[in-house]
C-alpha positions in Angstrom: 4.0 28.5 -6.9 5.8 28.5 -10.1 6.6 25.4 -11.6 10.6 24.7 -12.3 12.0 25.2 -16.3 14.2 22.1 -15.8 12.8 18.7 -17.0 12.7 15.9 -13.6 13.7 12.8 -15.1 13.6 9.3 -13.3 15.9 6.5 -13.8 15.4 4.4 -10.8 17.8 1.9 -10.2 17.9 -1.0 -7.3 21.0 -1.0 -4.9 22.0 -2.6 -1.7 23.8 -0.3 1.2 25.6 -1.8 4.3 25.6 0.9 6.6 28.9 1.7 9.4 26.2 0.2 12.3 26.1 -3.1 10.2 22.5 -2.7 9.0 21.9 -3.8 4.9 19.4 -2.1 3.5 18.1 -2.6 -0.2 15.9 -0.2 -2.5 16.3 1.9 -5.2 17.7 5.1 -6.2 16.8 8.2 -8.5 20.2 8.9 -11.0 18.0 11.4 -12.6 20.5 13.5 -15.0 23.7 10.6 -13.6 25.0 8.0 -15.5 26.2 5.8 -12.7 25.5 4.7 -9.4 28.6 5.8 -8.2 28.4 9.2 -9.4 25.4 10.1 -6.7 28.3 9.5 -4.5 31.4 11.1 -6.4 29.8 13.7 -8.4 27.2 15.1 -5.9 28.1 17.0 -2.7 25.0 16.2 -0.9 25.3 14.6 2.2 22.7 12.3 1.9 21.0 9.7 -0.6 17.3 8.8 -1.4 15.9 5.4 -1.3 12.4 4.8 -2.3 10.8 0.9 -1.8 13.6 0.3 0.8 13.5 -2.8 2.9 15.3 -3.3 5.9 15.3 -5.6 8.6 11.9 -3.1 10.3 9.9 -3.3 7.2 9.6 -2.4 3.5 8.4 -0.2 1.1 10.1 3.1 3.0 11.3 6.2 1.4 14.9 6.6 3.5 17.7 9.4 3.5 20.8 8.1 4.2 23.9 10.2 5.7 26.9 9.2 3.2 29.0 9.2 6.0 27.0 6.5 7.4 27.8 4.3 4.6 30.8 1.3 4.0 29.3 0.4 0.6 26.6 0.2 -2.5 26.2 -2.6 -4.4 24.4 -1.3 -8.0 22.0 -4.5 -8.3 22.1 -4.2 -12.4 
C-alpha cells in the first residue's frame, strides 16, 4: 500500500447542522486545506460532510456523513 505524497492536515472545527427532517445535530468538522466553514459547502462537490464527536438526540461521540441535500443550515460554533 503506498502511502499518499500529499500532507493530511486537520483543522477541526465545532458546528451545529439542522437537518430538512428537523433533527440538530452538533460536532465537528475537518477544513483540512479550507479556510472556512462554508467553503466545505461552496467549494467542494462532494455530496456529503464528515462529523466526528457528533451528538444528536440518540447519543454522542458518532462519526456521521451527512447528505448536503439533507441540510437547511450550519452554524460555525467559533
Amino acid at each position: 500500500m503506498e502511502e499518499s505524497s500529499k500532507p493530511y492536515k486537520r483543522d477541526l472545527r465545532p458546528i451545529t447542522i439542522k437537518t430538512i427532517d428537523g433533527s440538530t445535530i452538533q460536532g465537528k468538522v475537518n477544513l483540512g486545506v479550507k479556510e472556512r466553514v462554508s467553503d466545505l459547502f461552496t467549494k467542494s462537490e462532494q455530496g456529503f460532510i464528515v462529523l466526528v464527536d457528533a451528538t444528536t438526540k440518540e447519543g454522542a461521540g458518532k462519526v456521521l456523513f451527512v447528505n448536503k441535500n439533507h441540510i437547511v443550515w450550519v452554524e460555525p460554533e467559533d
